[in-house]
FIDO-712782 format. One line per field, with one value per residue (C-alpha): residue in three letters; residue number from 1; x, y, z; chain. Coordinates in pm, 1 decimal, always signed. Layout:
% FIDO-712782
residu	[ala:...]
num	[NUM:...]
east	[X:...]
north	[Y:...]
up	[Z:...]
chaine	[A:...]
END
This chain:
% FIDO-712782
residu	[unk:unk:unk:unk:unk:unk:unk:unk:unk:unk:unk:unk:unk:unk:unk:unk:unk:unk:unk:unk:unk:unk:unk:unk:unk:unk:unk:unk:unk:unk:unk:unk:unk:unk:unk:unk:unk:unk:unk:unk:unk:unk:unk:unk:unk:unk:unk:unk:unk:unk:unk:unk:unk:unk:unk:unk:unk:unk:unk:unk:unk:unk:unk:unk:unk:unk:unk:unk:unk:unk:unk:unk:unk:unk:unk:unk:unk:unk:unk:unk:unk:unk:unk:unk:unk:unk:unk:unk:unk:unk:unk:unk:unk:unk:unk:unk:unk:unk:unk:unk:unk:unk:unk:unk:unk:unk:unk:unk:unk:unk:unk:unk:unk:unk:unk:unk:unk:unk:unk:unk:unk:unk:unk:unk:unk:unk:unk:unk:unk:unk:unk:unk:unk:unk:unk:unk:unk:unk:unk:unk:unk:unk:unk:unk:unk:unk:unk:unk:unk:unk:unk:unk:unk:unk:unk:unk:unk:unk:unk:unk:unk:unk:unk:unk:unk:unk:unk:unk:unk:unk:unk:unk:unk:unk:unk:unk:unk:unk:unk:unk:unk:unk:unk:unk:unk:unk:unk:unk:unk:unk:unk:unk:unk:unk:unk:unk:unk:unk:unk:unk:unk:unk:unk:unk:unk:unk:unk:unk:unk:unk:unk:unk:unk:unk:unk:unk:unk:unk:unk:unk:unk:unk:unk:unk:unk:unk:unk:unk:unk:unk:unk:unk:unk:unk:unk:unk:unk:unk:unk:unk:unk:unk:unk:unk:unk:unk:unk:unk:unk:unk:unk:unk:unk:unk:unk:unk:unk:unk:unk:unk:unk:unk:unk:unk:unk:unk:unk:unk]
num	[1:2:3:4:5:6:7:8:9:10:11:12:13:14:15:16:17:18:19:20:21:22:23:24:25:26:27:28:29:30:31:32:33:34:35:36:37:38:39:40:41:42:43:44:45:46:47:48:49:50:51:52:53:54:55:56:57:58:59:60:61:62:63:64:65:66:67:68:69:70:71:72:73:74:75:76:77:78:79:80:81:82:83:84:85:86:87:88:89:90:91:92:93:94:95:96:97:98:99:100:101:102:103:104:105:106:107:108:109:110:111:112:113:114:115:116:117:118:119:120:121:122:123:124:125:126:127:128:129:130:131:132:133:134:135:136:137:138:139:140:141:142:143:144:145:146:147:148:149:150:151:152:153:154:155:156:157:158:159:160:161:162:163:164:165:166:167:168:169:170:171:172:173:174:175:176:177:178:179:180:181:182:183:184:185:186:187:188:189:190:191:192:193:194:195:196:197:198:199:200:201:202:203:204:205:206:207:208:209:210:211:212:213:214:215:216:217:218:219:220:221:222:223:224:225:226:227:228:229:230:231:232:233:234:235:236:237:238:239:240:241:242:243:244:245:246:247:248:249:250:251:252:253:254:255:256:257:258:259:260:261:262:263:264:265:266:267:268]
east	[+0.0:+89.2:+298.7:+64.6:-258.0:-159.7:-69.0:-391.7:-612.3:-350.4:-498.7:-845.2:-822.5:-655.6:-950.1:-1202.8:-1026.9:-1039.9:-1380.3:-1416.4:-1244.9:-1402.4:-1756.6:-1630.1:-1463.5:-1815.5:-2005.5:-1990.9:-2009.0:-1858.5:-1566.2:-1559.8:-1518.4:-1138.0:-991.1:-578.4:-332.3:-93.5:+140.7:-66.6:-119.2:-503.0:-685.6:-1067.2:-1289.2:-1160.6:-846.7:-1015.8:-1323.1:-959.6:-821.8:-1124.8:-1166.4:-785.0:-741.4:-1025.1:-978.3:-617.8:-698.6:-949.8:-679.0:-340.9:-462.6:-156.7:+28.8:+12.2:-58.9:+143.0:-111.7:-52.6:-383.8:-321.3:+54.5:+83.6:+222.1:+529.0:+860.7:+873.6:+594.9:+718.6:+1061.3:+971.1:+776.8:+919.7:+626.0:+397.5:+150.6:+226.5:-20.7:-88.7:-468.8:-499.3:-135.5:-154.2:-430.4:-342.4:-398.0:-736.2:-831.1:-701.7:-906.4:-629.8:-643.7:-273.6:-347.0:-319.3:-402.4:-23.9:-15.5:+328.4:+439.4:+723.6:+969.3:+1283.9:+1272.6:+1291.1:+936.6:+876.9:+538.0:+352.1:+45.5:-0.2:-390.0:-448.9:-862.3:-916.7:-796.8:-844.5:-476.8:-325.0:+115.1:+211.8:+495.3:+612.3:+982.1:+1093.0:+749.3:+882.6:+618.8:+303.4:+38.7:-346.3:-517.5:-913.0:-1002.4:-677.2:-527.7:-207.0:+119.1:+497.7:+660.6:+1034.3:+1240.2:+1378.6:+1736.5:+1963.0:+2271.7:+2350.7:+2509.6:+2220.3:+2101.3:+1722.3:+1705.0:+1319.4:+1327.9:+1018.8:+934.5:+697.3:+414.8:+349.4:+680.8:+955.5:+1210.3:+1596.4:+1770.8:+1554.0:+1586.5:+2000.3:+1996.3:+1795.6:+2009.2:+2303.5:+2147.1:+2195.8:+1904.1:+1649.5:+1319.1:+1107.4:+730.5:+560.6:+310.0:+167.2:+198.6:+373.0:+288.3:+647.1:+821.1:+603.7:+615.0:+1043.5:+917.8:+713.7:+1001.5:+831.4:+1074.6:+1423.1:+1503.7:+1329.2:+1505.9:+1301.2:+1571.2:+1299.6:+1096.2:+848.9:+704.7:+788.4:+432.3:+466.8:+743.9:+706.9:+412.8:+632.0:+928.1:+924.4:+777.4:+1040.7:+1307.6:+1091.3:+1076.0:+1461.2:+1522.6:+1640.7:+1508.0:+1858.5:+1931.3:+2072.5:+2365.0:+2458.8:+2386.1:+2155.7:+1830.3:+1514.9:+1457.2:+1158.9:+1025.5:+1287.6:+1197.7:+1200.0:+946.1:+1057.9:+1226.7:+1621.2:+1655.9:+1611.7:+1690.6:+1509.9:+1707.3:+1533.0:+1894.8:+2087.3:+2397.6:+2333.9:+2344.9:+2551.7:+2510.6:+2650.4:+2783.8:+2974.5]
north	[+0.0:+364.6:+494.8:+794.2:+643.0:+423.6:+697.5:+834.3:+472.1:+504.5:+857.5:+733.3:+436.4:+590.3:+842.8:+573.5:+470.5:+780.1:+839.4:+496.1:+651.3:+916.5:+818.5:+598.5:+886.0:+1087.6:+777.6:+798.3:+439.4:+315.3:+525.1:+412.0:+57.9:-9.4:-406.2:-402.6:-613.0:-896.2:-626.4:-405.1:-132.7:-6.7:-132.7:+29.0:-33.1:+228.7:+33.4:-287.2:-70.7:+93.8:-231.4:-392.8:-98.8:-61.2:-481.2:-504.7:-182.9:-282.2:-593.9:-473.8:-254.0:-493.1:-838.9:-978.8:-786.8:-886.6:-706.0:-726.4:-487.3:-405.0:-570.3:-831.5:-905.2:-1295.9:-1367.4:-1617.2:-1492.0:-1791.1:-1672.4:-1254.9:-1351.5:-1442.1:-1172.1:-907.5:-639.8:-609.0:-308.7:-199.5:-73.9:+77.8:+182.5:+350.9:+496.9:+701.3:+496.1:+646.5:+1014.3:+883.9:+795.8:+1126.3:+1278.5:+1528.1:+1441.0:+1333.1:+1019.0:+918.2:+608.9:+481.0:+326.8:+202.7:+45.6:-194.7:-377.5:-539.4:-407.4:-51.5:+176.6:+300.9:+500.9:+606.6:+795.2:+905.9:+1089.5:+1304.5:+1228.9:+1519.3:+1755.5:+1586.4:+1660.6:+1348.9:+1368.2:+1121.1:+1013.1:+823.9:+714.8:+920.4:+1203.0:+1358.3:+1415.5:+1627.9:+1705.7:+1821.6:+1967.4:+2029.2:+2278.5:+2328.4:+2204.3:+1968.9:+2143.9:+1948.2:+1975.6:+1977.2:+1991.9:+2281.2:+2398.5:+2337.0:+2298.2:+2070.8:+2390.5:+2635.2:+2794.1:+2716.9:+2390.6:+2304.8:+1947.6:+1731.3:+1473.8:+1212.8:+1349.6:+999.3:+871.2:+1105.4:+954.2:+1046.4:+936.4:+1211.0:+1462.4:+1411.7:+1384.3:+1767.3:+1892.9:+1896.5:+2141.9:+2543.9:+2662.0:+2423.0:+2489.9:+2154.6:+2077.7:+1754.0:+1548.1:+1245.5:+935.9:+991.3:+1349.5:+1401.2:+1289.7:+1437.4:+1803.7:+1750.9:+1615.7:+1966.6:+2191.4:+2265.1:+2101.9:+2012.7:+1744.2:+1421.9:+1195.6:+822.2:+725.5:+429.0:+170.2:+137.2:-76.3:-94.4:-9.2:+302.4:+476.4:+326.3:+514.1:+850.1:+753.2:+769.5:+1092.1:+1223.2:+1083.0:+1260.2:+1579.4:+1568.2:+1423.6:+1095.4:+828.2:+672.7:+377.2:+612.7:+342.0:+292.5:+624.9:+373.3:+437.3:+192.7:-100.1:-341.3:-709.6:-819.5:-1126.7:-882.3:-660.1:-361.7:-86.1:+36.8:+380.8:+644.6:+1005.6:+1151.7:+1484.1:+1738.8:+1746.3:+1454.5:+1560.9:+1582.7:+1177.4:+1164.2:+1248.7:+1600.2:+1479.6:+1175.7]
up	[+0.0:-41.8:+271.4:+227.3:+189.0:+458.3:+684.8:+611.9:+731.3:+1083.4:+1172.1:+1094.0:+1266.0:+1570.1:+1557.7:+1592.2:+1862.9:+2054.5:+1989.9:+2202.6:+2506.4:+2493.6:+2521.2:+2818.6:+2948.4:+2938.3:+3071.1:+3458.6:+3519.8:+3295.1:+3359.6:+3684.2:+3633.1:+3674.0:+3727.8:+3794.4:+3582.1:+3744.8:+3729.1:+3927.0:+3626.7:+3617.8:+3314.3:+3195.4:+2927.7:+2730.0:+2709.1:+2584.6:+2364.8:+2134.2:+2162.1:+2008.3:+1720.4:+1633.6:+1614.8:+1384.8:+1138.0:+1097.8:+994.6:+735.4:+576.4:+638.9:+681.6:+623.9:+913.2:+1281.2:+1570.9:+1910.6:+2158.5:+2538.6:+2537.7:+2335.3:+2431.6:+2485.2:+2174.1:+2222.6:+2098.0:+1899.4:+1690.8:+1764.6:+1588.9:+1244.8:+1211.7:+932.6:+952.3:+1229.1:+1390.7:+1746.1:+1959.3:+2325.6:+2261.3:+2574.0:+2653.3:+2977.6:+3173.4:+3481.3:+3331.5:+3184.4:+3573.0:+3685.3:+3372.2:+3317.0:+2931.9:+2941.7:+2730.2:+2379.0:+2107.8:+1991.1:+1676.9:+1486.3:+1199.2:+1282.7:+1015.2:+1106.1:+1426.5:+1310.7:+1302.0:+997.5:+1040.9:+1354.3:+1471.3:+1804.9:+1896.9:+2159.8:+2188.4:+2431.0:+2234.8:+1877.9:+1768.2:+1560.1:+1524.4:+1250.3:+1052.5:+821.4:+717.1:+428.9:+429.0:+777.9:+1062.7:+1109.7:+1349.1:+1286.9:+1536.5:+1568.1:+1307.6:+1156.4:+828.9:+878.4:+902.3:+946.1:+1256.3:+1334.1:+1644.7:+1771.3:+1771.7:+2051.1:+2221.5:+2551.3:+2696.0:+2642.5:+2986.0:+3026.0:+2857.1:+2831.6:+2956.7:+2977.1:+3241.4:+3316.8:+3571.8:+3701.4:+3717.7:+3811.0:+3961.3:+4171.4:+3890.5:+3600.6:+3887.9:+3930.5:+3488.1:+3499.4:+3805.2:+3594.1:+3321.9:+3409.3:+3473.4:+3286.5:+3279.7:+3320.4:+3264.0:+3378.2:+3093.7:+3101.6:+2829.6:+2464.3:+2489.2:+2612.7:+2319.8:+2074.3:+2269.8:+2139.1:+1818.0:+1781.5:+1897.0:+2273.1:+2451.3:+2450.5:+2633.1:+2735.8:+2956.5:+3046.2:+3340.0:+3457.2:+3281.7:+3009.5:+2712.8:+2377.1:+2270.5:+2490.8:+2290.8:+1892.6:+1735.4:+1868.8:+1810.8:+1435.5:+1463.9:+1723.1:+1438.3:+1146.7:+1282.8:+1268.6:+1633.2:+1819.0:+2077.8:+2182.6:+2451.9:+2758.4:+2764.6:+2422.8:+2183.3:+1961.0:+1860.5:+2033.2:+1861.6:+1879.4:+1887.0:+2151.9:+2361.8:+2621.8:+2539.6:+2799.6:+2664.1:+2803.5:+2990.0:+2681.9:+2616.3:+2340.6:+2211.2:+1978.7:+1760.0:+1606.6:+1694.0:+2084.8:+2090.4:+2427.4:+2775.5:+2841.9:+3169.6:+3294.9]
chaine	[A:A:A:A:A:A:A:A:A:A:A:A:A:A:A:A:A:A:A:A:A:A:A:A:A:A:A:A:A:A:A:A:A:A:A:A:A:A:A:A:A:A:A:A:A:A:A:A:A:A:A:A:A:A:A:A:A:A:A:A:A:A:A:A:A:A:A:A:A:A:A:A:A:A:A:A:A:A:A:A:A:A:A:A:A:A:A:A:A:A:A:A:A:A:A:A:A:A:A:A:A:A:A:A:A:A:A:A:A:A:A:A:A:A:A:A:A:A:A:A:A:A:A:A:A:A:A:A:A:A:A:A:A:A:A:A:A:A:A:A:A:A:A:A:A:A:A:A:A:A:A:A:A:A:A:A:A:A:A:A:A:A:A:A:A:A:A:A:A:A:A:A:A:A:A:A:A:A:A:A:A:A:A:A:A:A:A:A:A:A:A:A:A:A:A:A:A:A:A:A:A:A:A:A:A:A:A:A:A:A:A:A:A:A:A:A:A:A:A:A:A:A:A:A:A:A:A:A:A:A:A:A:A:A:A:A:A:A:A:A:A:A:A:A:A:A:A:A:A:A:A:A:A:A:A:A:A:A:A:A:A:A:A:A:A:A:A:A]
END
């Protein structure tokens, strides 16, 4: 299929999606009704309800390509491995900003071959804004009422006084609050799910540093537009970019930089 036509089908589908949420986020009871994973992590209808719609559109448009979901996960490695192409999805990313109803939260969707994401949408259903990207036709966000535009990172150096650096509201940990400590005078703002790495990917922040765990369906979808808009998602250890379909499905400690060439960490 067309990378842009496709592109097109992965905002409409991750619309659809968000239009599920939302009318469980509207519906009082059913909002209300929240079970726990082994794991301890909340789950809600709405998770399951953009499960259920992204699952079934995706396999109207690419029935040949599998899907690995957070809600749909158990898929042995053995199975995982031969896989060339597949869709990666976190339908509900930010569950415990959807339970705060802060509107922090956002449908993931990512195209993954050879372990590499190629094209991504991430949707934003409270405020109807959809980022996407694909490899090779750079990244772009629509918000409500408002024709398409691109999006690039901003401009940067590690040495700049008042670095904007992003960090996770529910998460924030010793280790992000030594990495930002080190910075003179950065300026910090707290968000909720993949909104962090898309607010770099759009040139609002600078800096975001993930010094503690999460999933690979958490980061994919905006990663490739992070790496569109001109930016990087690296392993905090290595300097390489995230990769995906491990047997481990649990991402490393990332940094995602708003500049290419800022692929190391300014201190030691």
């Amino acid at each position: 299929m067309n990378p842009e036509s496709l592109l097109k089908d992965l905002k409409s589908i991750a619309r659809a999606a968000g239009e599920e949420i939302l009318a469980i986020y509207a519906d009082e009871e059913k909002f209300q009704r929240v079970d726990f994973k082994a794991n301890d992590s909340p789950l809600t209808l709405a998770d399951q309800a953009a499960h259920n719609v992204i699952v079934a559109k995706l396999a109207e448009i690419t029935p040949d390509i599998p899907v690995l979901s957070e809600e749909g996960r158990d898929i042995p490695y053995s199975e995982r491995s031969q896989w060339t192409q597949f869709w990666l999805v976190d339908p509900l990313d930010g569950t415990k900003e959807f339970i705060k109803r802060n509107g922090e939260f956002t449908v993931n969707i990512a195209l993954v071959e050879n372990g590499n994401v190629i094209m991504g949408c991430v949707h934003v259903p409270v405020l109807n804004t959809t980022y996407s990207a694909a490899k090779g036709l750079g990244a772009f966000v629509e918000r409500e009422g408002e024709a398409e535009t691109k999006i690039q990172v901003a401009d940067f150096s590690m040495t700049d006084k008042g670095l904007r650096i992003v960090c996770s509201r529910s998460h924030m940990s010793a280790d992000v609050e030594q990495y930002v400590s080190q910075f003179d005078a950065p300026e910090t703002v707290s968000m909720g799910s993949s909104l962090k790495l898309v607010l770099v990917a759009e040139g609002k922040a600078d800096i975001y540093p993930r010094l503690g765990p999460t999933m690979e369906w958490d980061t994919a979808a905006a990663q490739v537009v992070v790496e569109q808009a001109g930016g990087t998602v690296i392993n905090h250890e290595t300097g390489a970019p995230l990769t995906y379909n491990k047997e481990n499905l649990l991402n490393p400690y990332f940094i995602v930089f708003a500049n290419k060439q800022e692929s190391a960490d300014p201190v030691s």
